[in-house]
C-alpha positions in Angstrom: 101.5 116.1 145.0 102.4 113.1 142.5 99.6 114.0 140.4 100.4 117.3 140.4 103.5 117.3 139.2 102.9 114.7 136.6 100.4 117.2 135.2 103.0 120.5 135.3 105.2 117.7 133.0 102.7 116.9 130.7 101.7 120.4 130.1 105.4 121.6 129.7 105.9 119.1 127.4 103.0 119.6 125.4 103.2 123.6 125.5 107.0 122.8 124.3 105.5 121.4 121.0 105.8 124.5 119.1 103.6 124.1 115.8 105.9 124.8 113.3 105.7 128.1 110.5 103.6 128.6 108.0 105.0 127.6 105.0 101.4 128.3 102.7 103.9 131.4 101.0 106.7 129.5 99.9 107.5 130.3 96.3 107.6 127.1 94.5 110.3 126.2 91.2 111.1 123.8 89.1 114.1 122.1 87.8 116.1 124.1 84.8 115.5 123.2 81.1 117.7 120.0 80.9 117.7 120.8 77.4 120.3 123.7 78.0 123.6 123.6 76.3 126.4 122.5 78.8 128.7 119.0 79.5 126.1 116.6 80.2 123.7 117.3 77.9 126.4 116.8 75.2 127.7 113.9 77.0 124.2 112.2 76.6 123.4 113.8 73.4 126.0 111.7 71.8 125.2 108.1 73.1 123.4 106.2 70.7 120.4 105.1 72.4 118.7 101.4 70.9 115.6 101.1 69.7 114.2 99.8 72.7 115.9 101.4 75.0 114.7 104.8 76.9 117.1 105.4 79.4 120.8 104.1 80.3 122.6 103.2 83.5 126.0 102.8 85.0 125.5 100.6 88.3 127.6 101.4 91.0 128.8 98.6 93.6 132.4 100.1 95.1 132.4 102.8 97.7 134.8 104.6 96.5 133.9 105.0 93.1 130.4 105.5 94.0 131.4 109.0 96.0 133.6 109.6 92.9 130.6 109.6 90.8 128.8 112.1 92.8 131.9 114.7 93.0 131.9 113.9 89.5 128.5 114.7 88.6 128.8 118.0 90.7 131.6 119.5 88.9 130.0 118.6 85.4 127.1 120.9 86.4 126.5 123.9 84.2 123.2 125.2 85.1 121.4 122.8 88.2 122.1 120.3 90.9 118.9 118.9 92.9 119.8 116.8 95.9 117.8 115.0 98.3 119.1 113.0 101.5 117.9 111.4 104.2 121.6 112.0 106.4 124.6 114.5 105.4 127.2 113.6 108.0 129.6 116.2 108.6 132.9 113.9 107.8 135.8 114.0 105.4 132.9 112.8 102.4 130.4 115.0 103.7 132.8 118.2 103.9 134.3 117.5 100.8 131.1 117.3 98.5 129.8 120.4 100.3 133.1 121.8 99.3 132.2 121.0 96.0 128.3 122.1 96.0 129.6 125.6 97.1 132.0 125.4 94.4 129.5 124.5 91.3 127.4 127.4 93.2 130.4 130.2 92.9 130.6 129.5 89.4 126.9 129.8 88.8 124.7 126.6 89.0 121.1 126.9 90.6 121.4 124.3 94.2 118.4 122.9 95.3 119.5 120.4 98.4 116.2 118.8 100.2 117.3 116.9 103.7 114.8 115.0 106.2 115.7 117.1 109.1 116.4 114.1 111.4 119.7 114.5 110.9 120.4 118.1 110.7 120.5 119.4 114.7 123.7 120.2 115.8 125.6 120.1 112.9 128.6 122.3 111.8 128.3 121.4 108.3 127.2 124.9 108.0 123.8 124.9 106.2 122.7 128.1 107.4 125.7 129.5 105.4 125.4 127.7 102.5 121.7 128.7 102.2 123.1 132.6 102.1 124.4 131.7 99.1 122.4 133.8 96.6 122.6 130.1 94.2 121.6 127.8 96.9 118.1 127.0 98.4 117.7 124.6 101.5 115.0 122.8 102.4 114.0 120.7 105.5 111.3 117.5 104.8 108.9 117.4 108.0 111.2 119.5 110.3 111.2 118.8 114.2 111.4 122.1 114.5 115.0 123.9 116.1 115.9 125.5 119.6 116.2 123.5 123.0 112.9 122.0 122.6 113.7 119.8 120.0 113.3 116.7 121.2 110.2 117.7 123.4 109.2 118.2 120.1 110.1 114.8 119.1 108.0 113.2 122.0 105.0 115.8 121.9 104.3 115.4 117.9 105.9 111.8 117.7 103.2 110.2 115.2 104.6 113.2 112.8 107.9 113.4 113.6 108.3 109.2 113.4 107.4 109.9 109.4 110.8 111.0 107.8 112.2 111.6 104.0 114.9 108.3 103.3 114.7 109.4 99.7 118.5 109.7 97.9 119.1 110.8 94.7 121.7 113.6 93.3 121.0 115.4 89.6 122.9 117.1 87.7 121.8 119.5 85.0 118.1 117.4 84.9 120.4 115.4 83.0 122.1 112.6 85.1 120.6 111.3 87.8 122.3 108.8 90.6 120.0 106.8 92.6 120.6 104.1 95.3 121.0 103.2 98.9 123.6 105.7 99.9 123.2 108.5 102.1 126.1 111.3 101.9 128.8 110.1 105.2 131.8 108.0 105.5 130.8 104.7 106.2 128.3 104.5 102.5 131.6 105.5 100.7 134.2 102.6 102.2 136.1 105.7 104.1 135.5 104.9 107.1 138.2 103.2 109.6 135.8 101.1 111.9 132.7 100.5 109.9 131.6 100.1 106.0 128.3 99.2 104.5 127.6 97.0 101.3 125.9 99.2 98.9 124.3 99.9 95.5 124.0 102.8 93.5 123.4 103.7 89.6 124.1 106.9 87.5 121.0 107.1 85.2 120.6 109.3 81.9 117.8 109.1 79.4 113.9 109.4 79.8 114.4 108.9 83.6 115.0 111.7 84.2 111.8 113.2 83.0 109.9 111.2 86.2 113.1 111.7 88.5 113.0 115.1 87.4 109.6 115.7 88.2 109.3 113.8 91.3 112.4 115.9 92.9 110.1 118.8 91.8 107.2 117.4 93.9 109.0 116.6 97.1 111.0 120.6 96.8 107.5 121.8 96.2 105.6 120.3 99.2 103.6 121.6 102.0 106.0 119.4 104.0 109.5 121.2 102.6 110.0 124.4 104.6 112.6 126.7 103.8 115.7 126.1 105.8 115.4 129.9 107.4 112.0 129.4 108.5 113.4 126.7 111.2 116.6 127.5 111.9 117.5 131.5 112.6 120.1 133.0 110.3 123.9 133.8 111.6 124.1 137.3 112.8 126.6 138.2 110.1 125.5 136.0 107.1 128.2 137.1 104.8 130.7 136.7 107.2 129.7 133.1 108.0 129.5 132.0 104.3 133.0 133.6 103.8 134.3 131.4 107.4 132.7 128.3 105.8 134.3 128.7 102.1 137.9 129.1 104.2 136.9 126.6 106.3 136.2 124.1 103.4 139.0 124.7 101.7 141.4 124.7 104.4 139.7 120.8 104.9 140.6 119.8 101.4 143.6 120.8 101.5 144.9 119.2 104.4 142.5 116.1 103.4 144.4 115.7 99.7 147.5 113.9 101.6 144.8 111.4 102.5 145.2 107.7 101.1 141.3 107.9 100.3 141.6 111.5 98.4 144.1 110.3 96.6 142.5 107.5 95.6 139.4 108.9 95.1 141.7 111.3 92.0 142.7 108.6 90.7 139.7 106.5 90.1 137.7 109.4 88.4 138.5 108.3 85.0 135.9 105.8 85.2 133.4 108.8 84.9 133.7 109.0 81.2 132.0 105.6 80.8 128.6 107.5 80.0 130.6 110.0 77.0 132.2 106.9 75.9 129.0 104.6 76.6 131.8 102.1 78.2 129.7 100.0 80.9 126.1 100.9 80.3 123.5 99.0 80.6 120.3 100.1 78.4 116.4 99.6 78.6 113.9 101.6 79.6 112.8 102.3 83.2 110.2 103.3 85.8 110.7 105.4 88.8 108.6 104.1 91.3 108.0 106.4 94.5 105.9 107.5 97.4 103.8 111.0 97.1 105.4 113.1 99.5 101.9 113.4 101.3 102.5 110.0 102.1 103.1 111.5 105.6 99.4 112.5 106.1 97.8 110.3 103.3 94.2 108.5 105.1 94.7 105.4 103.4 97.7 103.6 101.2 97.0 103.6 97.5 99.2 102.6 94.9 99.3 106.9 93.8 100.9 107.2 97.3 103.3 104.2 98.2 105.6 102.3 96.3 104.7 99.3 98.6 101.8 98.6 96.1 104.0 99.9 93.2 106.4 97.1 94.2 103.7 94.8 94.8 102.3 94.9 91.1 105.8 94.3 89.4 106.3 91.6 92.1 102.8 90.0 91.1 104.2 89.1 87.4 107.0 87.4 88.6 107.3 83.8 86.6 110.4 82.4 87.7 112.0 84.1 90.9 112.5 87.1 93.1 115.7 88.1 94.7 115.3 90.5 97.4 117.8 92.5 99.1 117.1 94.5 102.1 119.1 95.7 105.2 116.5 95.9 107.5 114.0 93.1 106.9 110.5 92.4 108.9 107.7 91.4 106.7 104.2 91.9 108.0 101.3 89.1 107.8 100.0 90.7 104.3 103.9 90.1 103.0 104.3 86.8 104.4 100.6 85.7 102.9 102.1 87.5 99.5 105.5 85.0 99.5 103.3 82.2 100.4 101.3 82.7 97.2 104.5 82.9 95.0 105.8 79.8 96.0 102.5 78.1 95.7 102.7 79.0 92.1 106.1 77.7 91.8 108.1 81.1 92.1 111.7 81.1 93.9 111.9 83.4 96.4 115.3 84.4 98.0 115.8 86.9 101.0 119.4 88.5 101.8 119.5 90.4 105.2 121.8 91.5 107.4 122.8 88.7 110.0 122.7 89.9 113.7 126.7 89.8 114.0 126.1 92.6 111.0 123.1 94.7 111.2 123.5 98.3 113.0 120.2 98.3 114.2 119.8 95.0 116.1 115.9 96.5 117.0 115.0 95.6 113.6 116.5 92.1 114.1 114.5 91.2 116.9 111.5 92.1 114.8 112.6 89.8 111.8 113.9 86.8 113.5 109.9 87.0 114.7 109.1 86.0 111.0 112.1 83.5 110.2 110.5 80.3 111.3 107.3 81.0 109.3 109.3 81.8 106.2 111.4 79.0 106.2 108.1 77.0 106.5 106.7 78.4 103.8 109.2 77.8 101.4 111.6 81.0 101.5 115.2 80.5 101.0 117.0 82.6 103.5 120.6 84.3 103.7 121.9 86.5 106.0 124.9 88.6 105.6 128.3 87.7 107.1 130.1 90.6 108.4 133.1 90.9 106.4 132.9 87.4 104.9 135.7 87.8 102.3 138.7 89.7 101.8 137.3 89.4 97.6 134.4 91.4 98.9 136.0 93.7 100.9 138.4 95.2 98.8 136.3 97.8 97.7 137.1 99.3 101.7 139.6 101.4 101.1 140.6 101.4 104.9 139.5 97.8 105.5 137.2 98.4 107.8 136.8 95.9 111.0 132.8 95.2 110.6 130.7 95.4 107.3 127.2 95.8 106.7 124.8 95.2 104.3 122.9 98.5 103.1 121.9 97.8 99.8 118.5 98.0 98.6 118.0 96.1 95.3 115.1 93.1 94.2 115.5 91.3 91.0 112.7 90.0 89.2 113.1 86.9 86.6 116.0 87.6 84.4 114.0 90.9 83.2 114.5 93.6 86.2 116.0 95.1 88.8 114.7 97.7 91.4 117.6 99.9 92.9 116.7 102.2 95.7 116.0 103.8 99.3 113.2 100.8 99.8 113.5 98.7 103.0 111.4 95.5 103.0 110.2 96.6 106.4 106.5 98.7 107.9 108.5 102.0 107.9 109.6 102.2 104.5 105.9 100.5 103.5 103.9 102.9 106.1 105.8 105.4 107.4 109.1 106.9 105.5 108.5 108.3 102.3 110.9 106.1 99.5 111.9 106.1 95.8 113.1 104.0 93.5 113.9 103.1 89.4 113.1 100.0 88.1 115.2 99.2 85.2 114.2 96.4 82.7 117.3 95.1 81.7 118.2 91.4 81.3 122.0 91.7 81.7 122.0 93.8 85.5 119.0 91.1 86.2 121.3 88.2 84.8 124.7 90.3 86.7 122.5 90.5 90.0 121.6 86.9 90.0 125.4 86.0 88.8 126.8 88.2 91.9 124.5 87.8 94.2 122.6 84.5 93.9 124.8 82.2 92.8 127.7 83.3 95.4 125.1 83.8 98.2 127.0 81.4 100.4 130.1 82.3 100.3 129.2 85.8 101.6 125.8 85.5 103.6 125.0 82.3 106.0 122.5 80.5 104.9 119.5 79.9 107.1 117.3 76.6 107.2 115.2 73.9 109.6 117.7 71.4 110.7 115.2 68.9 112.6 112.8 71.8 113.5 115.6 73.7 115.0 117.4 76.8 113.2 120.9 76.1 111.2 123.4 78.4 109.9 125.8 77.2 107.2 128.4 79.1 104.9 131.6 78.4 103.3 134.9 80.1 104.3 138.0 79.3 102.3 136.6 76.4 100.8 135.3 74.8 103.9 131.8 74.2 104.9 131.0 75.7 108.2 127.8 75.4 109.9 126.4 76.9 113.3 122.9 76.0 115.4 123.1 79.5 117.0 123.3 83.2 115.7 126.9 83.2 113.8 129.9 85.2 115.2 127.9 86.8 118.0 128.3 86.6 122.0 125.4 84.6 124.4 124.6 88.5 125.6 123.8 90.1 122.0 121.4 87.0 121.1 119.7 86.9 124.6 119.2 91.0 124.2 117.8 90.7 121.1 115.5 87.6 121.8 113.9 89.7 125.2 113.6 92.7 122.4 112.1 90.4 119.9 108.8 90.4 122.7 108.6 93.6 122.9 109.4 95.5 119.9 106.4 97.4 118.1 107.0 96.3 114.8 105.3 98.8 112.9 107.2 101.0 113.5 110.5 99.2 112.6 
């Protein structure tokens, strides 16, 4: 009988794993002629571009003005926006820029919006109407596939479904381009009341956006980018539930413009003119480095496919030091074998992480505090983030959230460049997640990273070392030297939990 009925499960849940719809007919288009008069192009048509320089860039550090810069780069549109996400929460900064996306398409401009679909079941953001719009086209990266058998789909097709889209980048006109760590939700913008993460964007105009251009292109155009009506049945009355969603937007905006954060968000947009008046940028020239997006069924990794190797190469002609900074962090033997090489050539390499009192994901702590020992060893200077070290670095939190994160994604290289982007330093984003990136050469963001970052490193991250074999945390608050010999501002449950993870955690896929 036991047998039985273990068979009648396995066979309902394979039978549930629906194979999803052909998508071999899907027309495929490209990104408008970024050469068409409108606002941007004029904008970047005036800057006065250096002789060796291809490409400018604004960086983006505070919340708040980061989602400024994307609702400012959506209402400058004239002809195209192209968006890809890994998560669109349906919050007040989700609502809001959908507000505007439906907005620039009433008046016109082509949308192209590509999401993983991890993070699209269940939502009232309202996709389905939005894709009625006659100007917008949606797109799902390696659906689950919709309906009640979602997540039998999930378990039945898991070595698919465990490969998702963390791409992030938002373009406007094939003009300007903003990539980063940020996904589209509340707690990437500083808007959030209980949680914030540390992030990193930049705005990017100039010959990057001939390879972001085209990569965007590449993903939209994919076997793996199905149309968002061939997974997810259309309303009844389509018309009817675009015109509900429009009301139902606006009717959100409004009531949301009493908000401290809209408010604020108003009156920071003047910052936006920085590109027309070339006020802040940072010129060179730049490479956008990026998975295929048949990384998800590629037999082998090649340096065509993942931008682990990509990475890898720029890393190799390091001569002085590498900063790395990376939310989630678990390197694998190859990585490890890799620092060990730098450092036995005399190259500094520093690691910021999240500490375990601030990452969200304490899974991927147990599989890094697996490695710290053995990096320490080896020569690896090691930092972890504090959560909420300073009120300095926190101001940027509009609502002054009670726990911080780190999210950003960034590594430094020398004093010559910086890589900004969706990359973790961790087997998913090398293996398994497709990922993007721009590498900017640029000696004043490298010099401005190591400035920010690595000279103030312990006064918002605890420094990790060997104390007599055994593992020390030390940091400064308010002037004061503080060390710890156990995991910093966490209870005796939450570092026993994690330990008993830590021996059983399948690290590849972390």
């Amino acid at each position: 009988m036991t047998k039985t009925f273990f068979t009648l499960i396995g066979f309902l849940l394979l039978s549930a794993c629906t194979q999803l719809p052909d998508n071999t007919h899907t027309p495929r288009d490209y990104v408008i002629d970024p050469q068409l008069d409108g606002r941007m192009r004029h904008a970047v048509d005036r800057l006065n571009f250096p002789d060796d320089a291809s490409s400018a860039f604004l960086p983006i550090a505070d919340g708040l003005a980061a989602f400024a810069a994307r609702v400012q780069l959506v209402e400058a549109a004239d002809h195209s926006l192209d968006i890809q996400y890994y998560i669109w929460h349906n919050d007040l900064t989700g609502r809001i820029l959908a507000k505007r996306v439906l907005d620039a398409a009433d008046r016109g401009v082509r949308v192209r919006l590509l999401l993983d679909d991890i993070d699209t079941a269940g939502k009232e953001l309202g996709l389905q109407a939005l894709n009625h719009h006659p100007m917008i086209s949606i797109r799902l990266f390696n659906p689950i596939t919709s309906g009640s058998v979602r997540a039998f789909n999930a378990i039945g097709d898991l070595d698919r479904v465990n490969r998702r889209m963390h791409n992030k980048s938002l373009t406007a006109d094939g003009t300007a381009v903003i990539i980063g760590g940020r996904n589209i939700g509340n707690e990437y913008f500083s808007a959030e009341a209980h949680a914030s993460f540390a992030d990193f964007d930049v705005i990017g105009v100039g010959t990057i956006l001939e390879q972001s251009n085209r990569n965007f292109d590449d993903y939209w155009n994919s076997i793996h980018s199905y149309p968002l009506e061939l997974i997810h049945r259309p309303h009844a009355n389509p018309d009817q539930a675009l015109k509900q969603l429009r009301s139902n937007l606006a009717d959100f905006e409004e009531a949301a413009l009493e908000s401290d954060y809209i408010q604020a968000l108003n009156s920071s947009r003047e910052m936006h003119h920085a590109i027309a008046e070339e006020r802040d940028l940072l010129w060179g020239n730049a490479y956008l480095l990026t998975d295929a997006p048949d990384k998800l069924d590629a037999s082998e990794v090649t340096i065509e496919t993942h931008v682990a190797l990509q990475l890898h190469r720029v890393l190799s002609a390091a001569e002085q030091e590498v900063l790395i900074v990376s939310p989630y962090f678990v390197p694998t033997d190859a990585l490890l074998g890799f620092f060990d090489e730098l450092i036995s050539e005399g190259i500094r390499v520093r690691i910021l992480t999240n500490s375990l009192s601030a990452n969200d994901v304490s899974l991927v702590h147990a599989g890094y505090l697996n490695h710290r020992e053995a990096l320490l060893e080896m020569g690896v200077e090691l930092f972890e983030y504090r959560d909420n070290p300073t009120q300095e670095h926190t101001r940027g939190h509009w609502y002054g959230s009670s726990r911080a994160s780190l999210h950003a994604k960034t590594i430094t290289i020398d004093d010559r460049f910086v890589f900004v982007g969706s990359f973790n330093v961790d087997p998913r984003s090398m293996y398994l997640n497709t990922e993007m990136g721009v590498l900017i050469e640029n000696q004043a963001m490298a010099d401005g990273f190591e400035k920010a970052l690595g000279d103030s490193l312990i006064n918002r991250a605890y420094e990790v070392t060997l104390v007599d074999g055994k593992l020390n945390w030390r940091t400064m608050i308010e002037g004061e030297e503080i060390h710890y010999d156990y995991e910093p501002e966490t209870s005796w449950w939450t570092r026993t939990k994690t330990r008993v993870l830590s021996w059983f955690v399948i690290e590849d896929w972390l």
